[in-house]
N, C-alpha and C positions, 0 to 999 in steps of 0.2 A: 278789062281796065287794069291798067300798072297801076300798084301802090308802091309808095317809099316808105318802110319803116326803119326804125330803128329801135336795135334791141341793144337793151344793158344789165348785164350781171356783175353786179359789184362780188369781190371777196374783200378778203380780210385785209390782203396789203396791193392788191391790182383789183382793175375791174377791167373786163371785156365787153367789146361793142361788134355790133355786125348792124351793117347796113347793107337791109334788103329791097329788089324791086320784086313783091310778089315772093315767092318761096326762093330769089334768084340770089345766092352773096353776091354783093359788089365789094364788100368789103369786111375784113373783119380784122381785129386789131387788139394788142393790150396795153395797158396804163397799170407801169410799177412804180410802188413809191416804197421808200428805202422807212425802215423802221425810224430814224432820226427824224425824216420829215413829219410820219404817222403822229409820233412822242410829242409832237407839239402844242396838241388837241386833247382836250380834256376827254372829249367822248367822239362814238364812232358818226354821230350825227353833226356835230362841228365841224367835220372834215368835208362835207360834203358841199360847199363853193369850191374850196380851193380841188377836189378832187373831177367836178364838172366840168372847171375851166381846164383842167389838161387835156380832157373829152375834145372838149372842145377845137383847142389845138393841135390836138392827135388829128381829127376828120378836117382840118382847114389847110392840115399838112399835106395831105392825100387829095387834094382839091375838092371835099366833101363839105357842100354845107348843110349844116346842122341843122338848120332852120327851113329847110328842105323837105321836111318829110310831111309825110300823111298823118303817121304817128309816131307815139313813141312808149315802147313798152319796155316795162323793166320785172327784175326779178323780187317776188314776192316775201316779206318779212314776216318774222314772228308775230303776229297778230292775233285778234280771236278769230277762236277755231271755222272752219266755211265749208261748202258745201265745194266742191269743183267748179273749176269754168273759170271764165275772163271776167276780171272784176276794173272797172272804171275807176283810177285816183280820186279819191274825194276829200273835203274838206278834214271829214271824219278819220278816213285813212290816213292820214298825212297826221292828224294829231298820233294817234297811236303807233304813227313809225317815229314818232321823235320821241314820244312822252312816256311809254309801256315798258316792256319786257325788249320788245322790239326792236328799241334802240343801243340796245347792248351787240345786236348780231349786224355785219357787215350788209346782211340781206336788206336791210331798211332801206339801205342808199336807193337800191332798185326804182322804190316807188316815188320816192322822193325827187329822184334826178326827170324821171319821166314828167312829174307833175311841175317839177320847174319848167323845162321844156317847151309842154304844152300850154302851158300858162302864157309864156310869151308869144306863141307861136300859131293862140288859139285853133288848136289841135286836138285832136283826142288823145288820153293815155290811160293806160292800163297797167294791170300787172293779171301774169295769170298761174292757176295751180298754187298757189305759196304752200310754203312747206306746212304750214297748217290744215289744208284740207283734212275734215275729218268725214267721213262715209264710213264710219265703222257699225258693224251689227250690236246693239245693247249690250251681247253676253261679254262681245269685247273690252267693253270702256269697264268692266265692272273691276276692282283690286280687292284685296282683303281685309284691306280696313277703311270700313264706314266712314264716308264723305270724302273719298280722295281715289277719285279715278281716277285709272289711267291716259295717261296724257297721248297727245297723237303729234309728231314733228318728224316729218318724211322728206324722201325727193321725189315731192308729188312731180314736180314738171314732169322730170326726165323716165320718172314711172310710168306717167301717162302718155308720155309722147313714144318710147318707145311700144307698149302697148299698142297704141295707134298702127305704130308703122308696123306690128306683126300681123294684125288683124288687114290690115290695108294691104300688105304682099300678099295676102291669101285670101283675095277677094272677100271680104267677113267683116262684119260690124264691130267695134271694140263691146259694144253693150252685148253680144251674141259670144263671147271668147269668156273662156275660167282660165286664168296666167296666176302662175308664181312669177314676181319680178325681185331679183335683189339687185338693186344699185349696189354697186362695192368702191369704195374710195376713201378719202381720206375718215369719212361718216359712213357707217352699212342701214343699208334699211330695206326690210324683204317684207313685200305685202302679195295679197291674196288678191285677184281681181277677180271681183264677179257682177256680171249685168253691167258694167262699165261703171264698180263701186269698186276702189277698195277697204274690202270689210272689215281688213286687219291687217297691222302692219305694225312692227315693232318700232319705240319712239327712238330713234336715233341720235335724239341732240341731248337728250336730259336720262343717258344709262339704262336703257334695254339693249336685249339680243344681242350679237355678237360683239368680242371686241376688235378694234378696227387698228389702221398705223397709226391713231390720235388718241381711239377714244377705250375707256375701260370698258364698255358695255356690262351686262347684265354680271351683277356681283352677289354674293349672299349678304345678307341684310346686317346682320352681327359683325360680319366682316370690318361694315365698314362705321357702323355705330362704335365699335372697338375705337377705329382709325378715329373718328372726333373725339372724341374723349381720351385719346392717347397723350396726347400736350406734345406730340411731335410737329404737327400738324397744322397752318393758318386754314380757315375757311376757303381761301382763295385759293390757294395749295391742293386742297383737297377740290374746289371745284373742275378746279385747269387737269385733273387725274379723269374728269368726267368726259370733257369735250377738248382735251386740249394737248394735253402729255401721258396719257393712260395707255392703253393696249402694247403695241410694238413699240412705239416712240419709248416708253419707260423701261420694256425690256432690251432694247438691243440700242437704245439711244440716237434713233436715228428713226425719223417716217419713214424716208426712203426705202420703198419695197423693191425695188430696182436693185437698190445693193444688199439688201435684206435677201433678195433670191440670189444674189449673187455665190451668195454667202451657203447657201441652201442649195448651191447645184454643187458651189464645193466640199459638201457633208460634212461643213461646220455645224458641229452641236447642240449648242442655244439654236442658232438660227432654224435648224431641222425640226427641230421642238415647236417654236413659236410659230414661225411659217407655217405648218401644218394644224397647229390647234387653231389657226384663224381660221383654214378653209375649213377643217372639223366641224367647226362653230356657228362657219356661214351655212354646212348642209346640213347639219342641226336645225339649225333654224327652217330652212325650206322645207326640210321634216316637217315641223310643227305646222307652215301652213299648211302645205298639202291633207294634214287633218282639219285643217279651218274648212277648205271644201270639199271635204267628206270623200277624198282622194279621186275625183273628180277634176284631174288636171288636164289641160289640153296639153300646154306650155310652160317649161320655164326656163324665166329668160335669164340672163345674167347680162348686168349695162356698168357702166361705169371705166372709170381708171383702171381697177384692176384686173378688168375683163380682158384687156391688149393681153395680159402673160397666158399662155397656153399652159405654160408648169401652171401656172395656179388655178385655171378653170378644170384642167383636167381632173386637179384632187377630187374639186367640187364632184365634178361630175362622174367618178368612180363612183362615190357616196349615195346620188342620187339619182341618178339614168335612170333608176326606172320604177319613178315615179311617172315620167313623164318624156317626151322628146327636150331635147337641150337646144335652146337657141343662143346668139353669142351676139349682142349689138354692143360693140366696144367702146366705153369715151361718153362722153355726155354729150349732146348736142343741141343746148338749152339756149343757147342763141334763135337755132331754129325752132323751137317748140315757143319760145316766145314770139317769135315773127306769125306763126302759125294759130295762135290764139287770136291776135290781133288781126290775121287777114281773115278769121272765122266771123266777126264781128263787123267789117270795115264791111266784106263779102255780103251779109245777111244772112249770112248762115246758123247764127249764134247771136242772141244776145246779152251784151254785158250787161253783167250783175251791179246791186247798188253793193256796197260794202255797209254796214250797220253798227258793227262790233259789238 
């Protein structure tokens, strides 16, 4: 049996859509909106009529209707922390992507745009993996001061979906594989897979592990107790150094790793510095997991954006080869990973979860 779904991952100033039959693209597309239009909106959850309805005319453009499909699944929000797997929109979910923490990050659109959707369309919708999955082992969550554990915000999708497809090439269950996986992009985040868990993974949105072309990552603690207390400094200033302007963006004044290596094949300087203490940083880090499972690694993978540069996997992979063999799935491909949750469900293969918070 063909299903139609449709998958949506909003960002910060576009969201992408892919419409699938079955694991098939028929179509895949983006919606950018210019920061003047974004500025008009108090918050990232009032934008989302006016950012549906270009969805909308985006697919009616392409002679796609909307209203068409089996389902519709979107990409998952800051929410409380869940277990993996395919979670159904629900009344409950929908409160906590507009009214939480949730609503602050682009990812809410995801489940919101889906449950409008299916609302009209009485349909099913989903979100699946959100960056909150937590599956970490106890020793993980635990920090050094009493009543403030460590927090978990990963790219669970694109962690699990590539995991999947390396277990799946190799005839092999993902519950039966031990992976190192670091997503590397604009946000890093390297976890440990084991038994089709991951037990550990550094939080990527709120300043662990490396730092990234946005984010400061993991800083000494004094460092930055100095920086509040310096009167240079707004709150909001110091948060945007967290997840926003920190790591490469603050040193070389530009995200752009593309001209960041450019800069780096030409043995500019800075650039040779900073370039290389990220991938330093990133096989640091996959150090670290490889002790989470007790160096017992089959795999490690490396997925994301930054995985396309060959100069930059290579660094990694000087570093760490031999821990383990090096795999390379380049790019994200969380369109599919969400069309793929939702045919796991539609299928029977898998049943969706209620969401509780």
């Amino acid at each position: 049996m063909k299903y139609r779904i449709l998958s949506i991952n909003p960002g910060s100033t576009s969201t992408k859509v892919g419409v699938f039959e079955n694991e098939e693209l028929i179509f895949e597309g983006t919606v950018r909106h210019s920061k003047d239009e974004l500025d008009k909106f108090e918050s990232i959850t009032d934008q989302a009529d006016m950012r549906l309805e270009y969805i909308t005319r985006l697919l009616a453009e392409k002679g796609i209707d909307i209203n068409s499909m089996d389902a519709y699944v979107g990409r998952g929000g800051i929410i409380a922390p869940l277990e993996s797997g395919v979670y159904l929109v629900n009344d409950k979910m929908v409160h906590d992507l507009k009214y939480t923490k949730a609503a602050h990050h682009a990812s809410c659109l995801g489940g919101l745009f889906a449950k409008a959707l299916a609302d009209k369309n009485k349909k099913p919708c989903f979100v699946v993996d959100p960056v909150v999955v937590d599956e970490r082992i106890p020793v993980a969550k635990v920090s050094g001061i009493p009543g403030y554990d460590r927090t978990c915000v990963f790219h669970a999708l694109n962690q699990k979906a590539v995991a999947r497809k390396y277990a799946k090439e190799r005839g092999k269950r993902y519950e039966d594989c031990r992976l190192i996986v670091a997503h590397m992009g604009g946000g890093i985040t390297i976890g440990a897979h084991e038994n089709g868990k991951v037990i550990d993974v550094n939080d990527g949105f709120n300043g662990e592990g490396p730092f990234t072309p946005e984010r400061c990552g993991g800083m000494q603690v004094d460092t930055i107790i100095n920086m509040c207390f310096s009167g240079k400094y707004t709150k909001q200033e110091l948060l945007a150094f967290v997840n926003k302007r920190g790591g490469v963006s603050a040193h070389m004044n530009s995200n752009d790793m593309r001209e960041v290596e450019k800069l780096f094949i030409e043995g500019d300087e800075k650039a040779v510095l900073i370039y290389s203490a990220m991938a330093y940083n990133i096989a640091k880090e996959i150090g670290a997991m490889s002790a989470v499972l007790s160096g017992k690694v089959e795999a490690i993978i490396l997925t994301g954006g930054l995985a396309y540069s060959e100069v930059f996997t290579e660094m990694i992979i000087d570093r760490i080869g031999f821990i383990a063999p090096v795999v390379i799935y380049p790019g994200e491909d969380e369109l599919l990973a969400l069309c793929q949750g939702a045919l796991r469900v539609l299928r029977g293969e898998e049943k969706a979860k209620e969401y509780k918070g």
